[in-house]
C-alpha positions in Angstrom: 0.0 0.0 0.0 1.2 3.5 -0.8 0.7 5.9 1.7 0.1 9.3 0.8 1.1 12.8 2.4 -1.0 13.8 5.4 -2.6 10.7 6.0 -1.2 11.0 9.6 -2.7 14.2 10.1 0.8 15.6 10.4 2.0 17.4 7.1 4.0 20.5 6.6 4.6 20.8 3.4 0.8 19.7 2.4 -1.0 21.8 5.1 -3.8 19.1 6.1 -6.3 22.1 5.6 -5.8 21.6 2.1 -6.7 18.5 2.5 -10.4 17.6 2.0 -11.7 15.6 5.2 -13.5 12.6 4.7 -17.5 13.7 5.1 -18.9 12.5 8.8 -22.1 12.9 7.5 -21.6 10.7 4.9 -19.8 8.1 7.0 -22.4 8.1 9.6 -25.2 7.1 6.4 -23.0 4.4 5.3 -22.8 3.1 8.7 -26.7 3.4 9.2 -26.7 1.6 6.0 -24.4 -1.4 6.7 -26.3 -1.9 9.9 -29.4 -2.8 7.7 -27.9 -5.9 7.6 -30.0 -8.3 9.8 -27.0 -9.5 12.0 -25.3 -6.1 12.9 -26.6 -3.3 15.1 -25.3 0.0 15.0 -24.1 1.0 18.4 -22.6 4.5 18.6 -21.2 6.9 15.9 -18.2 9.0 17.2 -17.0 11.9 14.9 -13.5 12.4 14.7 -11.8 15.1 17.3 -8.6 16.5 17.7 -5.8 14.7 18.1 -7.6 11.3 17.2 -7.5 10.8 13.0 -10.1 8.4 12.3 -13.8 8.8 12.9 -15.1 5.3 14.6 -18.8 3.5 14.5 -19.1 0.8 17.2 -21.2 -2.3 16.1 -22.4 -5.4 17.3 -22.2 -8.4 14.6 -24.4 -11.7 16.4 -23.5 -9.5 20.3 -19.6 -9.1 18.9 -18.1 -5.5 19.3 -16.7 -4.6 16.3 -15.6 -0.9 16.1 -15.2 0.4 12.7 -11.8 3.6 11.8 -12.5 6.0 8.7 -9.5 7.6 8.5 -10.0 11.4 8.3 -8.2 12.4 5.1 -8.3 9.4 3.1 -11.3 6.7 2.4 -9.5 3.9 4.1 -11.6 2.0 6.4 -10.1 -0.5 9.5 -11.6 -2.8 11.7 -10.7 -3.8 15.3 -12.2 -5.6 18.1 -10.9 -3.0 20.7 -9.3 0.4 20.0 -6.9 1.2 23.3 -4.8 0.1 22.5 -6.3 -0.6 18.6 -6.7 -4.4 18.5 -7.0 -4.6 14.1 -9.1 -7.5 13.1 -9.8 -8.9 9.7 -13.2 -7.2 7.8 -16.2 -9.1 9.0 -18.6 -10.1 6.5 -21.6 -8.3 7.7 -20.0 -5.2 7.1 -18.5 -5.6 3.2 -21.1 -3.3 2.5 -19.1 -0.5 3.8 -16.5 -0.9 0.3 -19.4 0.5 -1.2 -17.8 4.2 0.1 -15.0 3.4 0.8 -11.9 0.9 1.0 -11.8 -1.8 3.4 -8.3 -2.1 5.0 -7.5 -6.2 6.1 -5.8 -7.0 9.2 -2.9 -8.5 7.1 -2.5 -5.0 5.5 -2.8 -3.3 8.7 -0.5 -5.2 10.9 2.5 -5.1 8.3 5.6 -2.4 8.7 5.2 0.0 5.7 8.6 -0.1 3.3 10.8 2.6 2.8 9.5 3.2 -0.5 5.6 3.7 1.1 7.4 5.7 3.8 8.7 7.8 0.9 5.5 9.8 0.4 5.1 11.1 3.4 5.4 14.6 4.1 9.0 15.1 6.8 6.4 16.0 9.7 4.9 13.0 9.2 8.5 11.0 9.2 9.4 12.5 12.1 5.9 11.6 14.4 6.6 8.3 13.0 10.1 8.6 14.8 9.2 10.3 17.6 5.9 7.6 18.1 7.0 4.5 16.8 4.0 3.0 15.5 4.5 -1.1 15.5 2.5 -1.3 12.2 0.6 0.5 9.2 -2.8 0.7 11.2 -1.0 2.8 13.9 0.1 5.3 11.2 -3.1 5.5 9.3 -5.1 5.6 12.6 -3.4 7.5 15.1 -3.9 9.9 18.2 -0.7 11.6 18.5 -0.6 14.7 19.5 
């Protein structure tokens, strides 16, 4: 996966206001929409505030927590079973329908180290929190709260 500047939510040279943020409006309908689905119930809808980067949905699938990340900057979408610390989790069926908005971001994918070459587009703000945090994995960077 490439990464791309100011997914962090840290970016100098690509002042995030320039950025256009994902729509919580538009995230809250999709998640009202996936919970049509007869096994899920739609919990809670949080919108994203500073310094967390992700917006989050909490769901039940058959009385299973399962709290959905919408990055703020960038339609990537994460699943995990717990999210302090985030515990990433594979996509659970029940929700698929979210890829309709956005895309769906596997545990595999999340739980890997990002190459030097993804590292490479990131803005030199973003290098250093990456430094300075030490995120164990690609989820951590793409859903983060530092501040």
């Amino acid at each position: 996966m490439v990464l791309a500047k100011g997914i962090t939510g840290f970016c100098k040279e690509c002042d995030v206001t320039t950025i256009e943020e994902n729509d919580y409006k538009e995230f809250r309908t999709a998640c009202y929409d996936a919970a049509l689905h007869p096994e899920v119930t739609l919990v809670n809808i949080v919108e994203c505030d500073y310094p967390f980067t992700y917006h989050k949905a909490l769901f039940d699938i058959n009385d299973e927590r399962v709290i959905v990340l919408l990055n703020s900057y960038y339609p990537l979408v994460s699943f995990a079973k717990d999210d302090d610390p985030l515990d990433f989790c594979d996509i659970p069926e029940q929700l698929t329908a979210l890829s309709k908005h956005y895309t769906l971001l596997d545990e595999d994918t999340l739980l890997t180290y990002p190459t030097g070459k993804e590292l490479q587009a990131l803005d030199g703000e973003e290098l250093v929190a990456i430094e300075h945090w030490k995120p164990r994995n690609l989820g951590e960077i793409i859903f983060n709260t530092w501040d």
